[in-house]
C-alpha positions as CSV (number, residue, x, y, z in Angstrom):
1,X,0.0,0.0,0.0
2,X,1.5,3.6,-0.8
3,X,1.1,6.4,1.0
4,X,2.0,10.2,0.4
5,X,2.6,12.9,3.5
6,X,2.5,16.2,2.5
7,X,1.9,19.5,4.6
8,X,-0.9,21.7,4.9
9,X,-1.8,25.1,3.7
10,X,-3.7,27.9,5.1
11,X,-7.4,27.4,4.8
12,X,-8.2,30.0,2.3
13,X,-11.8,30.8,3.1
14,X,-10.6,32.0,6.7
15,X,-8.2,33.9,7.9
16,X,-6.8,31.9,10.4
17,X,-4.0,29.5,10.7
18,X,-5.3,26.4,12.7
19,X,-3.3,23.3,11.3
20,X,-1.8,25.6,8.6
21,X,1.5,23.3,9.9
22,X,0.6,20.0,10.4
23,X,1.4,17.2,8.1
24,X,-1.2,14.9,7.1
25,X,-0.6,11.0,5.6
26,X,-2.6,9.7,3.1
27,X,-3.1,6.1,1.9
28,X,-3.2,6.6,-1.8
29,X,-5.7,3.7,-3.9
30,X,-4.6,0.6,-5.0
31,X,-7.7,-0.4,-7.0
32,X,-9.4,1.2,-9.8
33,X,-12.3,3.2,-9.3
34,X,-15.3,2.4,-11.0
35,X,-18.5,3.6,-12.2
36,X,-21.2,2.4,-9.9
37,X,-24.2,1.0,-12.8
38,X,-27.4,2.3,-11.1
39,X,-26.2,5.9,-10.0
40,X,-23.3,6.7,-12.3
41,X,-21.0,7.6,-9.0
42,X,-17.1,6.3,-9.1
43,X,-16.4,4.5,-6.5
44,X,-14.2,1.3,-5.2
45,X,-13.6,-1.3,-2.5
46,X,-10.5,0.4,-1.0
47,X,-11.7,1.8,2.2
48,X,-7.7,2.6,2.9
49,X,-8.0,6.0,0.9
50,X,-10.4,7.6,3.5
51,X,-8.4,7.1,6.2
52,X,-6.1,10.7,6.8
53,X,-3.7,10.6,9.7
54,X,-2.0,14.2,10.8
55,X,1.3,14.6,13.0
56,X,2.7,17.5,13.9
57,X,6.2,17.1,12.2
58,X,7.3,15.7,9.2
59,X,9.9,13.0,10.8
60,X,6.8,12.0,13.2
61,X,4.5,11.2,9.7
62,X,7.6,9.1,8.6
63,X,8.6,6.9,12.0
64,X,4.7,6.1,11.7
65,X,5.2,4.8,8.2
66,X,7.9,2.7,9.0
67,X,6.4,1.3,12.2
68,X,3.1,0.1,10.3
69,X,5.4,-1.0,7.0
70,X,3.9,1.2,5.2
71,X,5.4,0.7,1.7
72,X,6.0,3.6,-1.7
73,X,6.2,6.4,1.1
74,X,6.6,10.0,-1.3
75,X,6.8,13.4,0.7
76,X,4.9,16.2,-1.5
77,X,7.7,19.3,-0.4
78,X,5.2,21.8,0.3
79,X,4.7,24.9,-1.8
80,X,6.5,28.0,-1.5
81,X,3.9,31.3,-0.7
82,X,3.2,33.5,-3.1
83,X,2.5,37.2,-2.0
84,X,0.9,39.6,-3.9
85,X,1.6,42.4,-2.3
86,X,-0.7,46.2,-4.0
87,X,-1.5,48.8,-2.2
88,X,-5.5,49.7,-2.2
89,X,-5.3,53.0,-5.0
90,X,-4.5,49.7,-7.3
91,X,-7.8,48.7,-6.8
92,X,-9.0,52.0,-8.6
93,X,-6.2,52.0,-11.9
């Protein structure tokens, strides 16, 4: 079973900054998914892919891995932030 840990962002429908640093492993799916025949959803057996686990550091995310034998771990390096920094007259140019 694979598994990517990556870190979270800032929420960005609020302002705040709850969890903005935690990092979160995710079991990623080793089936295909499949279109159910009465209602058309996509869906599969693998239960494994709603499962999320957060730590609070990166080498935390990674002793858990290897303790459960968690095999094809990949780190997503999180994205750098991008500032757009303008002044409120820009708003009227």
């Amino acid at each position: 079973m694979a598994a990517r840990i990556y870190q979270m962002g800032k929420n960005a429908l609020q302002s705040g900054k709850a969890r903005a640093g935690t990092w979160v492993l995710e079991f990623e799916s080793g089936s295909r998914r499949r279109a159910d025949p009465l209602m058309g959803w996509s869906g599969g057996a693998d239960t494994q892919t709603q499962v999320k686990l957060s730590f609070p550091t990166l080498e935390a995310a990674k002793a858990y891995a290897e303790r459960e034998g968690v095999e094809g771990v990949h780190v997503v390096p999180a994205a750098a932030p991008k500032l757009k920094l303008q002044s409120y007259a820009d708003n009227f140019k």
